[in-house]
C-alpha positions as CSV (number, residue, x, y, z in Angstrom):
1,X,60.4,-27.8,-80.0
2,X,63.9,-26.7,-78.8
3,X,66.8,-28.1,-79.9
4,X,67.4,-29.5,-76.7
5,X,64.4,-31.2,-77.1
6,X,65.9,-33.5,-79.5
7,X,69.5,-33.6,-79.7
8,X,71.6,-37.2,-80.5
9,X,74.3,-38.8,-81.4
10,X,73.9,-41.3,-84.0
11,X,76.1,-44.4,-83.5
12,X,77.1,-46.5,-86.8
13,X,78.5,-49.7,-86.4
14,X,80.5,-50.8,-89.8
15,X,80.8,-54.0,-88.6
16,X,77.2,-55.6,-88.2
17,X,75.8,-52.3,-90.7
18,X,73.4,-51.1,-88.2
19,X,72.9,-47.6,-86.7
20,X,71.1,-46.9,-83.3
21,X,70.5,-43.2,-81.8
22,X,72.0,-42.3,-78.4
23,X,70.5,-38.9,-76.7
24,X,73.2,-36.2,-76.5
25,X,73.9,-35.1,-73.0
26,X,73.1,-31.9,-71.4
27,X,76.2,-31.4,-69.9
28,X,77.5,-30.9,-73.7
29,X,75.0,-28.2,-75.1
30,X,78.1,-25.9,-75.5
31,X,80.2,-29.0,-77.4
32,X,80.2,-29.1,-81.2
33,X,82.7,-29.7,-84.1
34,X,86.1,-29.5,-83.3
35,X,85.4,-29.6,-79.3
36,X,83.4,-32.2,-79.6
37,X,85.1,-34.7,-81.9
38,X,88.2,-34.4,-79.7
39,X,86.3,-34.8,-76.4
40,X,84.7,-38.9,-78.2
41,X,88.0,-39.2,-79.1
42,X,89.6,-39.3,-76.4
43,X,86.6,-41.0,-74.6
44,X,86.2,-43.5,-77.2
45,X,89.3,-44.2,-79.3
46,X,92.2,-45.8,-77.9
47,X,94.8,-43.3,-79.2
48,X,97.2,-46.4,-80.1
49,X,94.9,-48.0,-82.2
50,X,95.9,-48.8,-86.0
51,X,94.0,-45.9,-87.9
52,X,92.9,-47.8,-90.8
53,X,91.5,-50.7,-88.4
54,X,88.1,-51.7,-86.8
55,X,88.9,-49.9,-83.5
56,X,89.7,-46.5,-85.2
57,X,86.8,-44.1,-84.7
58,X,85.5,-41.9,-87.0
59,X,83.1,-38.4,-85.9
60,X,81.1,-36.2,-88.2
61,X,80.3,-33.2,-85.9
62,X,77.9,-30.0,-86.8
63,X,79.4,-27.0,-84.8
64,X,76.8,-25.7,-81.9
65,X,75.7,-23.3,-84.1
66,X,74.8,-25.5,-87.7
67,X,71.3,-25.8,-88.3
68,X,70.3,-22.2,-87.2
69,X,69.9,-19.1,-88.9
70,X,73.4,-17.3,-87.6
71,X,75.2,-16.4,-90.5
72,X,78.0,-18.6,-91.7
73,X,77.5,-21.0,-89.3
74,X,76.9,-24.2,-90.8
75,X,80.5,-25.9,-91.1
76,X,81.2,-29.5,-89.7
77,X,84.3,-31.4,-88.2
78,X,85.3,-34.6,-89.4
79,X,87.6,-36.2,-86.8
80,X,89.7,-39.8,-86.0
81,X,93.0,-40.9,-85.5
82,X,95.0,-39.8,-88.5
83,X,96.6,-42.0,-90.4
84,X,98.9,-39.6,-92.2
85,X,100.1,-38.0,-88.5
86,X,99.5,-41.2,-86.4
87,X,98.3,-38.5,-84.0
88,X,94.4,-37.0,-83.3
89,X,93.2,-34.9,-86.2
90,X,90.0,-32.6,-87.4
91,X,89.6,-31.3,-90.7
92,X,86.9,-28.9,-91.3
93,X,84.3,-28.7,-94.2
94,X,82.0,-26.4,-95.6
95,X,78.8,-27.4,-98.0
96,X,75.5,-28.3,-96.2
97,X,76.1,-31.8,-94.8
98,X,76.6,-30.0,-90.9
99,X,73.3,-27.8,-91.1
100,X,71.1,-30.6,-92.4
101,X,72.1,-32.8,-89.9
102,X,71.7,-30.3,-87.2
103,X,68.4,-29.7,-88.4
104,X,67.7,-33.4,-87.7
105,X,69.2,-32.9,-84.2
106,X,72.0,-35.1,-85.1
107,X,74.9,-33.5,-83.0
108,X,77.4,-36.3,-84.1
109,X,77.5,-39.3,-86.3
110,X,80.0,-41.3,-84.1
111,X,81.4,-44.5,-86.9
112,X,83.3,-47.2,-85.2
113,X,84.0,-50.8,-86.8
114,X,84.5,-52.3,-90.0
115,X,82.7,-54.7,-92.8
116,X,84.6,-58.2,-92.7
117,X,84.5,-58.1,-96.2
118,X,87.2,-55.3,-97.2
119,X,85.6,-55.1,-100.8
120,X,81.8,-54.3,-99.6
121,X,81.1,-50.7,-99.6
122,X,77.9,-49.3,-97.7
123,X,76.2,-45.5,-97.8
124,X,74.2,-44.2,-94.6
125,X,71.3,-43.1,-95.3
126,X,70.0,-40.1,-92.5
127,X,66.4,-38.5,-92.7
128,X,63.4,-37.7,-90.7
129,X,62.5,-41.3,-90.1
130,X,66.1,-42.0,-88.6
131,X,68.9,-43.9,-90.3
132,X,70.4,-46.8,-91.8
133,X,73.2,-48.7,-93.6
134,X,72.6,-49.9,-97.1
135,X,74.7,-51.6,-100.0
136,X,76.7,-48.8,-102.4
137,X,78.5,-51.8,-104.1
138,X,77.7,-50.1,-107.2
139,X,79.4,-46.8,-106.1
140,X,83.0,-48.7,-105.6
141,X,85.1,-46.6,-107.6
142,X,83.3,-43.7,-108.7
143,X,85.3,-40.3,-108.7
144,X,83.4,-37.7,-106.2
145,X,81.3,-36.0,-108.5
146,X,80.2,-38.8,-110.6
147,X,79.3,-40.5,-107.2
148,X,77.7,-37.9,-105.9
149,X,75.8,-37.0,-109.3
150,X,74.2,-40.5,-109.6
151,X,73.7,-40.7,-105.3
152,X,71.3,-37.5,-105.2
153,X,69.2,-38.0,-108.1
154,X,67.5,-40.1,-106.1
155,X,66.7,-37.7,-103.4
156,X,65.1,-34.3,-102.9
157,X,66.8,-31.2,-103.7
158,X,67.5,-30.0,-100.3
159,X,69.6,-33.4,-99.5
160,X,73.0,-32.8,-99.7
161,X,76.0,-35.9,-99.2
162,X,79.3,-36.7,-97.5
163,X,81.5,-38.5,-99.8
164,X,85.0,-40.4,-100.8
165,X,86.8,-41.1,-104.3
166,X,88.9,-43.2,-104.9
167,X,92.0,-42.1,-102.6
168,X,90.2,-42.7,-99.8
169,X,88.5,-46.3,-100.8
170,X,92.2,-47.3,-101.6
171,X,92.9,-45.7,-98.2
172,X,95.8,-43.5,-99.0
173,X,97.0,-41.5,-96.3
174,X,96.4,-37.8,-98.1
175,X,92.9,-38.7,-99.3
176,X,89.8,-36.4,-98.2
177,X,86.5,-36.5,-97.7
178,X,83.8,-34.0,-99.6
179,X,80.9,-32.1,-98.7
180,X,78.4,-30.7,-101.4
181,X,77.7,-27.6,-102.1
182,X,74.5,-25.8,-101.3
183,X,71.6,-26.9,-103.6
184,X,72.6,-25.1,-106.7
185,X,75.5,-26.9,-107.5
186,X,75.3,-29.6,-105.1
187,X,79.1,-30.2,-106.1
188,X,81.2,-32.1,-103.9
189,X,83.6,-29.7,-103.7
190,X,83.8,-28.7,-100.3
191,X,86.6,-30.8,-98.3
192,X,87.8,-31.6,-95.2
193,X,90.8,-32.5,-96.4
194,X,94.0,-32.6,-94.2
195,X,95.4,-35.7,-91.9
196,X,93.8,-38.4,-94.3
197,X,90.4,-38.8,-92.4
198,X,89.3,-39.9,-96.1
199,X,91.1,-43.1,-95.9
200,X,89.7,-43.6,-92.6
201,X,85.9,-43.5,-94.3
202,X,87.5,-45.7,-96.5
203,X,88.5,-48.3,-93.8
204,X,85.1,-48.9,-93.0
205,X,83.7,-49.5,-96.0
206,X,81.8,-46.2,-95.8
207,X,81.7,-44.7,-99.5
208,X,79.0,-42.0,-98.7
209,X,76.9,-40.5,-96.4
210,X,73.5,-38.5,-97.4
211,X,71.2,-36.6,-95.2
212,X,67.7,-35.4,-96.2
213,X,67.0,-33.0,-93.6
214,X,62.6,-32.9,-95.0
215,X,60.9,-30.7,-93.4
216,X,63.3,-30.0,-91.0
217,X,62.8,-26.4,-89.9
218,X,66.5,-24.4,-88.4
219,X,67.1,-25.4,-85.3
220,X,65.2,-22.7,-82.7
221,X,67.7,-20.7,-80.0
222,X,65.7,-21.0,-76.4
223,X,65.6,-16.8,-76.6
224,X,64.5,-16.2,-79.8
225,X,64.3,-12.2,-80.2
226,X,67.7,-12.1,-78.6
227,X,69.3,-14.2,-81.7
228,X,67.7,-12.8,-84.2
229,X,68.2,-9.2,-83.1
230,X,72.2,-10.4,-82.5
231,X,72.5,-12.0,-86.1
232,X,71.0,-8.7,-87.6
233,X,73.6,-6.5,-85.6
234,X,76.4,-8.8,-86.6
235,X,75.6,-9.4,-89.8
236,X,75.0,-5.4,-90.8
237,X,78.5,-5.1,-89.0
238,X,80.1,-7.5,-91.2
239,X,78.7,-6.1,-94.2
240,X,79.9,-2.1,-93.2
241,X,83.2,-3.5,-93.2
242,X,85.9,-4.3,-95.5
243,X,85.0,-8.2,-96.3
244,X,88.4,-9.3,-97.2
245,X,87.6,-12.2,-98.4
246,X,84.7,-11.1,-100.8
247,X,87.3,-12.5,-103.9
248,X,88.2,-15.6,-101.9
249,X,91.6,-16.5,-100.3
250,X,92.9,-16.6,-103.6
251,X,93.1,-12.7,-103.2
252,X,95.9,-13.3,-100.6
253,X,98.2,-14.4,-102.9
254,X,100.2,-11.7,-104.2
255,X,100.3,-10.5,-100.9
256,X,102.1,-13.7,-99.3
257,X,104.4,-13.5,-102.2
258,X,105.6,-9.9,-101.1
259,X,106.1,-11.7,-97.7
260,X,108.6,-14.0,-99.1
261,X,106.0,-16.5,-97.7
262,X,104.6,-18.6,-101.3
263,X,106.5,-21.2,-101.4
264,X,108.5,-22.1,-104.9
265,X,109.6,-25.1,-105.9
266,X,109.6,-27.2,-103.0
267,X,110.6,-24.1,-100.7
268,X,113.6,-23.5,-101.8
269,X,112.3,-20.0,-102.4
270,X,109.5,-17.6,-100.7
271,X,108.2,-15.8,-103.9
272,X,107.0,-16.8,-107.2
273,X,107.8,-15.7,-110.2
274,X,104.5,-16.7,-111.8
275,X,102.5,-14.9,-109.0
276,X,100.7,-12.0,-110.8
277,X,99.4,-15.3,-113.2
278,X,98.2,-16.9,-110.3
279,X,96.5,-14.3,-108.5
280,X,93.0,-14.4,-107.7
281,X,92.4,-11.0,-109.7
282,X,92.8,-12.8,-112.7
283,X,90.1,-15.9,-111.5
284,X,87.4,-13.0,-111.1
285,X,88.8,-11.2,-114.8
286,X,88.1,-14.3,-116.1
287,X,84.2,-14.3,-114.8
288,X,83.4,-11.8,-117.7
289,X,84.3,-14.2,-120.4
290,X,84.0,-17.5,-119.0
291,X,81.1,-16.8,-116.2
292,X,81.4,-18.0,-113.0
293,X,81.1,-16.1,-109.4
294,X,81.3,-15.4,-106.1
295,X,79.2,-17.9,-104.2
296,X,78.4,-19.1,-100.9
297,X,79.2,-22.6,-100.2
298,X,76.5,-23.7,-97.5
299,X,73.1,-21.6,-97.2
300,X,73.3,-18.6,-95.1
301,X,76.8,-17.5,-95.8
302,X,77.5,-13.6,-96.3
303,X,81.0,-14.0,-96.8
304,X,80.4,-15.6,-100.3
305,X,84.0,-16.1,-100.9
306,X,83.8,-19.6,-103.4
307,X,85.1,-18.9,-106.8
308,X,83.3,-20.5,-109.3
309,X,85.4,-21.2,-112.1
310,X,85.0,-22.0,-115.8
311,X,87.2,-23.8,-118.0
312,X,87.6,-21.8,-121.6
313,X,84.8,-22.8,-123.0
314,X,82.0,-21.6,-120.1
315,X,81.4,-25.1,-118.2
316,X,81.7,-25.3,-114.6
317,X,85.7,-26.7,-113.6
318,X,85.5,-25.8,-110.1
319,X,84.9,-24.7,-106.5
320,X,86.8,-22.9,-104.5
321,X,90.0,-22.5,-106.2
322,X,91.5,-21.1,-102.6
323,X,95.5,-19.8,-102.0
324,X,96.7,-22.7,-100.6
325,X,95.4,-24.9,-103.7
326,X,97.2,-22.0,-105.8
327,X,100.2,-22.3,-104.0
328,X,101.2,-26.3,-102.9
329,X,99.8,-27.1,-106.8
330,X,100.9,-23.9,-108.2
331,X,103.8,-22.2,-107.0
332,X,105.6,-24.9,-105.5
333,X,105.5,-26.9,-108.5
334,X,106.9,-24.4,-110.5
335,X,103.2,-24.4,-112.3
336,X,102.9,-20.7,-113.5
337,X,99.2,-20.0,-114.7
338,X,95.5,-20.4,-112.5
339,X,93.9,-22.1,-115.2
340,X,96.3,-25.4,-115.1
341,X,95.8,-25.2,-111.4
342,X,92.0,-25.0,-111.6
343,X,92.3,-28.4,-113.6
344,X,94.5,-30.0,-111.3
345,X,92.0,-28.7,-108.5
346,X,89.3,-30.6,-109.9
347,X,91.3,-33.9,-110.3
348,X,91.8,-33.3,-106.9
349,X,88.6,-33.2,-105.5
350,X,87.7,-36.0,-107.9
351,X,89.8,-38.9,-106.8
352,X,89.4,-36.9,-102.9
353,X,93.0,-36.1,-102.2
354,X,94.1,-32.8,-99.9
355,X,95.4,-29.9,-102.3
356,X,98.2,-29.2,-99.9
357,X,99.1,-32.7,-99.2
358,X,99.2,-33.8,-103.0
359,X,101.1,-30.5,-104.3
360,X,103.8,-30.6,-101.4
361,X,103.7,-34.6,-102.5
362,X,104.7,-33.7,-106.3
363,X,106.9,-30.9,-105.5
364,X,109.1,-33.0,-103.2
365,X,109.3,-35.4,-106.1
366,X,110.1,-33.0,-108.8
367,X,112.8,-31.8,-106.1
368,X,114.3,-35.2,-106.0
369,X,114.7,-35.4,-109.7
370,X,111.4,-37.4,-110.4
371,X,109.5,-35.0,-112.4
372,X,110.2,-31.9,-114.1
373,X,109.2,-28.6,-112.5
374,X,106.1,-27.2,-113.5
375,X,104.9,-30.4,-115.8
376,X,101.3,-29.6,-115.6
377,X,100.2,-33.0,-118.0
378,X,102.7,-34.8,-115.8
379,X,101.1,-33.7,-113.0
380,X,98.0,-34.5,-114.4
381,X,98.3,-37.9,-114.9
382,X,99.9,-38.8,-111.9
383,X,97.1,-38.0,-110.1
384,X,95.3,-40.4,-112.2
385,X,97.4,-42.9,-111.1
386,X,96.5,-42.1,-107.6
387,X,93.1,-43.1,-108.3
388,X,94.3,-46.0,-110.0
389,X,96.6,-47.1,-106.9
390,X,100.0,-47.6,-108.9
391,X,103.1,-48.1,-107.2
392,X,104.2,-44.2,-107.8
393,X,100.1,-42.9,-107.7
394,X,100.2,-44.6,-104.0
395,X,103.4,-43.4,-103.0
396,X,102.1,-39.7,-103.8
397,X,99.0,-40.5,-102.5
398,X,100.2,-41.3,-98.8
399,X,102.1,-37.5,-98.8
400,X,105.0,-35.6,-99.0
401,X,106.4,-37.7,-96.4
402,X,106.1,-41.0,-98.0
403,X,107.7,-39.2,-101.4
404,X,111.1,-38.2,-99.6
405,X,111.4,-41.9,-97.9
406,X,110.6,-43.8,-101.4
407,X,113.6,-41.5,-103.1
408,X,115.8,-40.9,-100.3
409,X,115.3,-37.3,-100.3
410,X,116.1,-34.7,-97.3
411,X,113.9,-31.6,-98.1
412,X,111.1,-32.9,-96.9
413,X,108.7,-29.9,-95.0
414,X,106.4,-31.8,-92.5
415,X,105.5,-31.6,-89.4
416,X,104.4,-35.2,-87.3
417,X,104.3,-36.3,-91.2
418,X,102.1,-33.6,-92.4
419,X,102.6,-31.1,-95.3
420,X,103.3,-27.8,-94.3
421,X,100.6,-25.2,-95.9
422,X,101.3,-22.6,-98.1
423,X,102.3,-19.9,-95.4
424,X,105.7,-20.5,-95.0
425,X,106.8,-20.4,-91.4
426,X,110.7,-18.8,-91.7
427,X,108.9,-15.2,-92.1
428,X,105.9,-15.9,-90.2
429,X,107.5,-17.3,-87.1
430,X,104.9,-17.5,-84.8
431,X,102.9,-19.4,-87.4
432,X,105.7,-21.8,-87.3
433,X,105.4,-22.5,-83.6
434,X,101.3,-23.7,-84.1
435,X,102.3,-25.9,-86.8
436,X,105.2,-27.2,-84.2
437,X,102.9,-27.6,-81.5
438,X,99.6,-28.2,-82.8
439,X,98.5,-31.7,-82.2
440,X,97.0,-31.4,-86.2
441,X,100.7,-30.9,-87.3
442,X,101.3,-28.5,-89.6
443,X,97.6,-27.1,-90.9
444,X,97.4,-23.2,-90.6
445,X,93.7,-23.4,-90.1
446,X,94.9,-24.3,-86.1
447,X,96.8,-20.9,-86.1
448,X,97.8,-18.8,-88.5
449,X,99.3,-15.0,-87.6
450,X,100.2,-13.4,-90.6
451,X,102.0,-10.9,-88.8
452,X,106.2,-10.7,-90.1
453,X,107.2,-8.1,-87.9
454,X,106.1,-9.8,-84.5
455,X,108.7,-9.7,-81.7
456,X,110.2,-13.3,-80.9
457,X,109.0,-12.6,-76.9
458,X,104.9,-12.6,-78.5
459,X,105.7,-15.9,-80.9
460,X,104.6,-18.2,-78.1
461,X,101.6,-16.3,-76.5
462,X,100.4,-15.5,-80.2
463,X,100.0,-18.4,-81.1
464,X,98.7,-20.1,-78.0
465,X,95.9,-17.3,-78.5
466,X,94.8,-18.0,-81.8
467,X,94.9,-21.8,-81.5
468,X,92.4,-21.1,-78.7
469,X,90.2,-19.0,-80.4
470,X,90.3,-21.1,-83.8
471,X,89.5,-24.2,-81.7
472,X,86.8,-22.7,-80.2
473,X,85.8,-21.4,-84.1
474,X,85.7,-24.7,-85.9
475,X,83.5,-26.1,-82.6
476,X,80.9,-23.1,-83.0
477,X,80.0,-24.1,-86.8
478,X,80.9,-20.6,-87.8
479,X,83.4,-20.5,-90.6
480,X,87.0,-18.8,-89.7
481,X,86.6,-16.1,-92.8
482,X,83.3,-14.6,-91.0
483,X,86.0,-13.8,-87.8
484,X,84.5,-13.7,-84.9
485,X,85.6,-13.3,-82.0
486,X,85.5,-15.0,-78.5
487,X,82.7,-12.5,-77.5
488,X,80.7,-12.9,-80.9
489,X,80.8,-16.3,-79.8
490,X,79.5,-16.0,-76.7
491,X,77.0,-13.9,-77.9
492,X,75.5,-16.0,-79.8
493,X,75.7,-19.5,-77.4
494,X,73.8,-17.5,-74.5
495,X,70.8,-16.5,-76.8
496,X,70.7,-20.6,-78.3
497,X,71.0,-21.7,-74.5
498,X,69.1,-19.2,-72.5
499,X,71.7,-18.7,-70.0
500,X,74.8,-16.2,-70.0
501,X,78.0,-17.7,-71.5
502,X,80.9,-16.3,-69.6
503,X,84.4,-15.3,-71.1
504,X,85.9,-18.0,-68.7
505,X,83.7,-20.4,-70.1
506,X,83.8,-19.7,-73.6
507,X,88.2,-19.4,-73.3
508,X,88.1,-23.1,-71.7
509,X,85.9,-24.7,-74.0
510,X,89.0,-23.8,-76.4
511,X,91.5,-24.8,-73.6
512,X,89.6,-28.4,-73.1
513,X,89.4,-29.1,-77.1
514,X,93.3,-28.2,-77.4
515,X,94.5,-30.3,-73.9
516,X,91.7,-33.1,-75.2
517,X,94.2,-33.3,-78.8
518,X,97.5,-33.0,-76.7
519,X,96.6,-35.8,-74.1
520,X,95.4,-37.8,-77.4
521,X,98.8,-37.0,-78.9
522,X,100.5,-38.2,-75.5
523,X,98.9,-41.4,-75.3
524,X,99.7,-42.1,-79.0
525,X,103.3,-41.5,-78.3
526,X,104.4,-38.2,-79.1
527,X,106.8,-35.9,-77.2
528,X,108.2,-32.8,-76.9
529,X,110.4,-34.1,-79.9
530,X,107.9,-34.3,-82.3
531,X,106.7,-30.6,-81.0
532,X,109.7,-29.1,-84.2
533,X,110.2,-28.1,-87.7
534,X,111.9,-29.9,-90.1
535,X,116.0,-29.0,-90.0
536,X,115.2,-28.1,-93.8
537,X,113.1,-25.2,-92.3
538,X,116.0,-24.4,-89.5
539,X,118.8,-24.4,-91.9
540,X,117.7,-23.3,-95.6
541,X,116.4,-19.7,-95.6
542,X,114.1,-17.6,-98.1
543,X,113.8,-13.8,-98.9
544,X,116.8,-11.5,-99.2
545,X,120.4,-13.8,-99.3
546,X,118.3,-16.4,-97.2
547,X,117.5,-14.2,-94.4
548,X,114.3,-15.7,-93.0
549,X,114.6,-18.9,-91.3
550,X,113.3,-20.7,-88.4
551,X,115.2,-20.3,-86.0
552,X,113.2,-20.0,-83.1
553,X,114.5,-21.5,-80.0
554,X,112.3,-25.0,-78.7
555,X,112.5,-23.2,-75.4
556,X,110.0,-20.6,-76.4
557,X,108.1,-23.3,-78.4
558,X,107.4,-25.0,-75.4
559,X,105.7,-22.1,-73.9
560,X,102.6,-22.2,-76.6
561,X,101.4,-25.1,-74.5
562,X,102.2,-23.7,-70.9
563,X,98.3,-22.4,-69.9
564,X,98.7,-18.6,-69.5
565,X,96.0,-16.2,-67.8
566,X,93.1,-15.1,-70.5
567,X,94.0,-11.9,-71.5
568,X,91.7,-9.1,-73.1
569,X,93.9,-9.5,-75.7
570,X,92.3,-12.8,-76.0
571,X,89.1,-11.6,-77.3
572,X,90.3,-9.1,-79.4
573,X,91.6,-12.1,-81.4
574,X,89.9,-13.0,-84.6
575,X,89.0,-16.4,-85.4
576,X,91.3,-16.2,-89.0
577,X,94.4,-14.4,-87.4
């Protein structure tokens, strides 16, 4: 059987707790993840709807490629209406929550509704016989891994679980939502974190979702030989070359700190002087005393770029301690050493809050004289509080953006309410303009060119590029650290499909998935207004006497969503910039 063959959408309504199967259309066979989610969205959700109320919808999409035996390729999207950007937002996991499903021939879970009772909470249960609600009262509460711990014992190894702590029940507008690990761990560790989608799980009384994928076999391509002959070619050329990621994003550090691009102390400065403590060098030194590894986070990955880390005395703390965890809870709180970040990491993924959102949250407030830099047991305990919705854990809980209204603070680095990421936009310019005019807000996983010597003419046309190719990335399944590119894609959707997939094609399924989020954006009411950085960003610089800042004209910003003509330059373009 083809996967054609049996391809749906499962529909969950949180308001009568029932779930019904819809068959996915053929006219979609190239839609997945991030393409997907915005193309129900905009179908489905009315773009001015409240995002923590019943007509707020909620899509857990496998990319195209989930569920098969293409390397890397097993990452979903979990997509809504965020409530932290009031605007359209996908945040992308790892784990094996998007290949299981897959392998059921579940192309979306599509969750709309929400329980009249606010104080109910409810688990979906998905498996070869189909799926259903059922009562998780006694889950109300529970930190991630303590959920998740007493959820699968009562399932097969091979089951793996969707998930939100406590940020999200109380529906905070930073809180994630989890992924586990592949069976090994089984950690729920893996999040898509940014825009809040947690809290919108949370609205709907959804504490977790498991899927027991049985029997289920990887999802067959229509020309067989053809893929498996691709993914050996591919994967030997992956292999031959220089893996940069084969010590995790956490490797990257020292190197955005010679860019003037780690952001210290709120941003008042591009380089840390802490960095060489919080390199990734010193997470894998630390392997030979404490164990730990390199892993892969979903089955099938041969970038293997998770860290698993140890605390001092050899237990499992963590994984993946990445760079921008490092950075927004390290560096930019003035917090000087990996291990204190490794702890705050696991808090983190505990209580299901976003790294990036949480550390640019507490930095803002040690900038406004709340906290003092680098107070790691501070730190610590005010992300209890998060968990424990107190006036000052809520506050931090709903962002950065929500800490500079409470204390009437001006440095405040969002973008359409979202936390900047740890690559700092004054050096990296043409960065800056996909955080300005991506409909995520500022999330470098839409666009990132680490490039500091680009001329300003290129900014736009950059960035329009990789925002295409990312888009059409995070809709494949494959994860951004494998980068492939537009062709790789291709590739491998003709061999699944049985037909040739054309450049043109391939370049406007990532046109339709970024005009999809705009037109969303639109409708919700954003303008060219909201298209900006913060004037902190404009007017305080970094790097030599404040040289870098960004000071890009809106002019040329605008020109990032102007369509150009596909270029080969296009499909040069790697999927991580």
């Amino acid at each position: 059987m083809t996967a054609a063959d049996r391809d749906r959408i499962l529909r969950v309504d949180m308001t009568t707790q029932t779930a019904s199967f819809d068959e996915f259309p053929d006219d979609r066979k190239l839609l997945g993840g991030r393409a997907l989610s915005a193309k129900i969205l905009l179908e489905e959700c009315d773009p001015a709807c409240d995002p923590l109320g019943r007509d707020n919808v909620l899509v857990m999409a496998p990319g195209v490629l989930s569920g098969t035996s293409a390397p890397t390729s097993g990452r979903i999207s979990m997509g809504g209406k965020s409530p932290l950007t009031g605007g359209i937002k996908e945040a992308n996991a790892g784990g094996n929550p998007g290949q299981h499903l897959m392998k059921l021939g579940i192309r979306a879970i599509v969750v709309k509704g929400k329980p009249a009772d606010p104080d109910r909470r409810y688990g979906l249960v998905v498996n070869e016989q189909g799926a259903q609600v059922v009562a998780a009262d006694e889950y109300k509460g529970l930190w991630n891994y303590a959920s998740c711990e007493k959820l699968l014992a009562n399932y097969p190894a091979t089951a793996s679980a969707i998930s939100i702590g406590p940020a999200g029940e109380l529906q905070l507008k930073g809180a994630s939502i989890a992924c586990t690990d592949q069976e090994k761990y089984r950690a729920p560790a893996r999040h898509a974190a940014r825009g809040g989608l947690g809290a919108v799980m949370g609205s709907k009384g959804l504490k977790w979702v498991v899927v027991d994928p049985g029997r289920g076999r990887p999802r067959q391509p229509t020309d067989p030989a053809g893929f498996s002959a691709l993914i050996k070619t591919y994967a030997k050329a992956y292999l031959d070359g220089p893996q940069i990621f084969r010590f995790g994003t956490s490797s990257i550090l020292p190197t955005a700190n010679v860019f003037h691009t780690l952001p210290y102390k709120n941003r008042t400065q591009g380089q840390s002087p802490d960095a060489a403590n919080l390199a990734g060098s010193k997470i894998v030194e630390s392997f030979a005393t404490r164990g730990g590894m390199m892993h892969n986070c979903m089955t099938g990955c041969i970038v293997k770029c998770s860290n698993v880390v140890h605390d001092a005395n050899g237990n499992y703390l963590t994984s993946a301690l990445e760079f921008e965890t490092l950075a927004l809870l390290g560096s930019n709180c003035a917090v000087g050493k990996w291990e204190d970040v490794a702890d705050l990491d696991r808090l983190c993924d505990e209580i299901g809050v976003d790294t990036v959102e949480a550390g640019a949250a507490i930095a803002v407030l040690m900038d406004a004289g709340q906290m003092e830099w680098g107070n790691v047991e501070g730190m610590k305990n005010l992300l209890k509080d998060v968990a424990k919705g107190t006036d000052l854990g809520t506050v931090v809980g709903n962002g950065a953006a929500s800490v500079g209204k409470r204390f009437n603070h001006a440095r405040v680095p969002v973008v359409k309410g979202q936390a900047v990421p740890a690559w700092d936009p004054r050096p990296l310019k043409a960065t800056g303009v996909t955080y300005a005019t991506s409909a995520m807000g500022a999330d470098h996983t839409a666009g990132l060119i680490v490039n500091p010597g680009l001329p300003a003419d290129q900014f736009a046309q950059a960035s329009q590029e990789v925002q295409l190719v990312n888009a059409v990335c995070d809709s494949s399944g494959f994860c951004q650290f494998l980068q492939p590119k537009l062709d790789d894609i291709r590739a491998f959707y003709g061999f699944m499909v049985g037909e040739e997939v054309s450049r043109e094609q391939i370049a406007e399924i990532g046109w339709e998935c970024l005009t999809n989020e705009w037109e969303f954006n639109k409708r919700a009411g954003f303008t060219e207004a909201d298209d900006d950085l913060p004037a902190c960003l404009r007017e305080e610089g970094v790097g030599p006497g404040g040289a870098f800042k960004f000071d890009v004209p809106t002019d040329v910003i605008k020109q990032a969503k102007v369509r150009s003509e596909w270029r080969e330059q296009l499909f040069a373009v790697k999927a991580a910039g």
